[in-house]
C-alpha positions in Angstrom: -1.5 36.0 15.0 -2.8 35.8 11.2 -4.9 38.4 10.0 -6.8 36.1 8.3 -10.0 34.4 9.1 -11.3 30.9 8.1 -14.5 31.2 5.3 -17.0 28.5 6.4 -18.3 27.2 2.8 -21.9 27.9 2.4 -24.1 25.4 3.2 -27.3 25.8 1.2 -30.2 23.4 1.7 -33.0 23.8 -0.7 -35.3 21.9 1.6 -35.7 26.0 3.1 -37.1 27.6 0.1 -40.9 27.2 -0.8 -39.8 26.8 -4.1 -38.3 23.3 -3.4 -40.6 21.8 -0.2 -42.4 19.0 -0.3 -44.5 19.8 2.6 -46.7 22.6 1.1 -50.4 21.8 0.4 -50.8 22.0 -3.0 -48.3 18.6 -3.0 -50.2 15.4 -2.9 -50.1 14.1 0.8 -48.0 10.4 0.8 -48.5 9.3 4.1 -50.0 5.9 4.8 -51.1 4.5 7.7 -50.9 0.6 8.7 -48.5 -2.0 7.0 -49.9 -3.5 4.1 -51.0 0.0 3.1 -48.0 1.6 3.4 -46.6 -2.0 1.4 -48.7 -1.6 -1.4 -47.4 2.2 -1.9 -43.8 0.8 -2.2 -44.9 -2.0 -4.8 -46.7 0.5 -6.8 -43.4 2.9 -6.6 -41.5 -0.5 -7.4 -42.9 -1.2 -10.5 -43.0 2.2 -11.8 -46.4 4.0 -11.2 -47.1 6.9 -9.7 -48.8 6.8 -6.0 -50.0 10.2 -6.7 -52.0 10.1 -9.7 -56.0 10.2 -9.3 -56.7 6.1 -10.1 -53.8 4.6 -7.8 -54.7 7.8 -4.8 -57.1 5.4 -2.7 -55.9 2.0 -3.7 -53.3 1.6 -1.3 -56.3 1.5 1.9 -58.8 -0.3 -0.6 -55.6 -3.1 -1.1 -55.3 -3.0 2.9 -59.3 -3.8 3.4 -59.2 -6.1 0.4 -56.6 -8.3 2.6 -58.5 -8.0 5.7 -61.4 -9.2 4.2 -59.6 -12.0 2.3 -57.4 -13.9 4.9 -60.3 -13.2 7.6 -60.3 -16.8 8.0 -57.3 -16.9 10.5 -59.2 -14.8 13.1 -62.4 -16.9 13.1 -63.3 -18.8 16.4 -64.0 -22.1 15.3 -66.7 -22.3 18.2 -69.0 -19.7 17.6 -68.6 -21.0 13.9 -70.5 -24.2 15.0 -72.5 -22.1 17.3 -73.7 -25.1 19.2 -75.2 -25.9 15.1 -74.4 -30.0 16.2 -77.4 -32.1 16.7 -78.1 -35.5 17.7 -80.0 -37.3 15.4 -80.4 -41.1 14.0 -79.0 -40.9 10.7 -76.7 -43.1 9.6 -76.9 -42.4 5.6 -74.5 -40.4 3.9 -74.6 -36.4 3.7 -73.2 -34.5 0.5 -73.3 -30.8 0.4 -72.4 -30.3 -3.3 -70.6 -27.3 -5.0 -69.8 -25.3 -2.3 -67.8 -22.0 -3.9 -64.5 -21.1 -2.6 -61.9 -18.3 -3.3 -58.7 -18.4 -2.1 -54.8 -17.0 -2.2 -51.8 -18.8 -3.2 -49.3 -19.0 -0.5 -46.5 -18.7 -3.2 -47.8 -15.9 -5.0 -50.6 -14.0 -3.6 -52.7 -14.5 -6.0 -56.8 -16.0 -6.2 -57.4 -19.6 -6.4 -61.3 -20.5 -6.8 -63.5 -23.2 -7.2 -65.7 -25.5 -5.9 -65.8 -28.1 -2.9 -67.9 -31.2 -2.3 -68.4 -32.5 1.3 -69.8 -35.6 2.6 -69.3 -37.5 5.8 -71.2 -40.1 7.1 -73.1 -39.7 10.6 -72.0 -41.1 13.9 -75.4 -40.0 15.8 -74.6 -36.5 15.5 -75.4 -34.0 12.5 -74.3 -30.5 11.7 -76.4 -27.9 10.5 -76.2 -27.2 6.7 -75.1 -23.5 6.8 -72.5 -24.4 8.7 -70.2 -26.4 6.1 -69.9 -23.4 3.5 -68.7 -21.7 6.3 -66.3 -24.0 7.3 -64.9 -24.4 3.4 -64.8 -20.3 3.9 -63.1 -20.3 7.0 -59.8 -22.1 5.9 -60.2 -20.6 2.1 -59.7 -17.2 3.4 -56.5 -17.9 4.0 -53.0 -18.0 2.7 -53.1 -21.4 1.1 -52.3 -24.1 -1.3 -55.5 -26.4 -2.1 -53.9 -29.6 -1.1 -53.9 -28.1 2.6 -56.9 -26.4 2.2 -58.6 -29.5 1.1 -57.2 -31.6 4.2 -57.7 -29.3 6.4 -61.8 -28.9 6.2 -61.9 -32.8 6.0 -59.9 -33.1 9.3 -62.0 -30.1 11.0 -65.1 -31.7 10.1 -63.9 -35.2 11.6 -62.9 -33.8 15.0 -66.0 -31.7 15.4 -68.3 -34.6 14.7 -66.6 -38.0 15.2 -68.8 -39.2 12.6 -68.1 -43.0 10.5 -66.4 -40.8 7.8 -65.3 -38.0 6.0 -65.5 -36.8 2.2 -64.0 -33.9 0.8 -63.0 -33.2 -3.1 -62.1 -29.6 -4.6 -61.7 -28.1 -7.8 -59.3 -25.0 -8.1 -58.7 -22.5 -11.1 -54.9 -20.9 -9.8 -54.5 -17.4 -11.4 -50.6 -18.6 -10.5 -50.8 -20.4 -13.1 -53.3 -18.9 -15.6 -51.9 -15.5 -15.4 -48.2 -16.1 -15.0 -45.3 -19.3 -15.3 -46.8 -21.8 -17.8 -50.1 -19.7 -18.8 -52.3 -22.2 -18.8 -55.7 -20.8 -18.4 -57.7 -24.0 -18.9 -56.2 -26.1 -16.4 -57.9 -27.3 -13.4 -56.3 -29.2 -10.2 -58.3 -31.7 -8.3 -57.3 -32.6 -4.9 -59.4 -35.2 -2.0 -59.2 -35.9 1.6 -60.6 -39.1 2.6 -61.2 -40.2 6.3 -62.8 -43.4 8.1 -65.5 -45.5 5.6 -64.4 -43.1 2.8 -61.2 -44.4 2.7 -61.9 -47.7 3.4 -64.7 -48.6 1.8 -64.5 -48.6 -1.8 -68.3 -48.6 -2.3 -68.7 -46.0 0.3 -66.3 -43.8 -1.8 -67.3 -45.0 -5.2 -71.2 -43.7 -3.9 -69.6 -40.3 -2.8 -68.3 -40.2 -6.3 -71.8 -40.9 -7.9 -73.5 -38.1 -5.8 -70.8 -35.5 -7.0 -70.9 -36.3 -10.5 -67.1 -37.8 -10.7 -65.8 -41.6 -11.8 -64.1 -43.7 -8.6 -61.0 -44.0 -11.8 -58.4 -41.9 -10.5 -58.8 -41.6 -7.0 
């Protein structure tokens, strides 16, 4: 039998002296609690800042209330939005509820859209109360969106919830997308429309709707 013995090589593992933990308290904690908080740390690592320093400490769980706040529009109930806010009354003349502010994020790149949205429809016995169209322009705004959508979707929600002779809506959206980023065009504006029942068919119908909003029937 050899005299000699096998020499384990020394394992050292600097983890187990204070001088080289990460866990002491006079390190900055980095735990995060909740996805999009724990995301935004990763983005700010991924572009080069550090999580740690005073300015950037809280923004991670402001960032995660910030999207709570703005895509709240998926978790509204569409019911207690109307609140039983539906009346029947004889009316057949043509509602407008002008210049209705909305802000929004781009699907594509997370980033604000805002502007302004003009509603009309025309009544089919039945009225809505007027609070309740701002809120249905903020309930699909506060979304993850393009405005094309956006703008087809408050028309089509405002159709089934009052079956009324037709429906109007027309917004106006300044996209940081492209103001900020891509083609830089700060001064640009996109238009879209949704037109349903008389509005659609009736070119005076729409051409009035026009009138009331301040916009020329050329285009559309």
């Amino acid at each position: 039998m050899s005299d000699e013995t096998e020499v384990r090589p020394l394992v050292v593992r600097p983890s187990d002296f204070d001088v080289f933990r990460n866990d002491l308290l006079d390190v900055p904690q980095e735990a995060c609690s909740g996805d999009i908080e724990c995301a935004t740390r990763d983005i700010l690592r991924a572009i080069g800042e550090d999580v740690n320093r005073e300015g950037l400490l809280n923004t991670p769980a402001r960032v995660a209330r910030a999207y709570v706040e703005l895509t709240a529009g998926y978790h509204v109930d569409p019911v207690r939005l109307i609140n039983d806010a539906v009346f029947d009354v004889n009316y057949d003349e043509m509602v407008v509820v002008r210049d209705i502010d909305f802000y929004s994020l781009c699907e594509h790149h997370l980033l604000p859209f805002l502007g302004k949205v003009d509603v009309a429809y025309i009544p089919n016995g039945k009225v809505i109360g007027l609070s309740k169209i701002p809120r249905i322009v903020e309930m699909f705004a506060r979304r993850l969106q393009v405005q094309e959508r956006m703008t087809q979707e408050i028309a089509q929600f405002l159709d089934e919830t009052l079956h009324p002779l037709g429906v109007a809506v027309v917004a106006e959206g300044l996209h940081m997308c492209a103001a900020m980023r891509g083609v830089k065009k700060a001064n640009a504006r996109m238009v879209t429309s949704a037109m349903i029942g008389t509005f659609k068919t009736n070119p005076t119908t729409r051409s009035e709707f026009f009138g009331h909003i301040g916009r020329e029937l050329v285009g559309f």
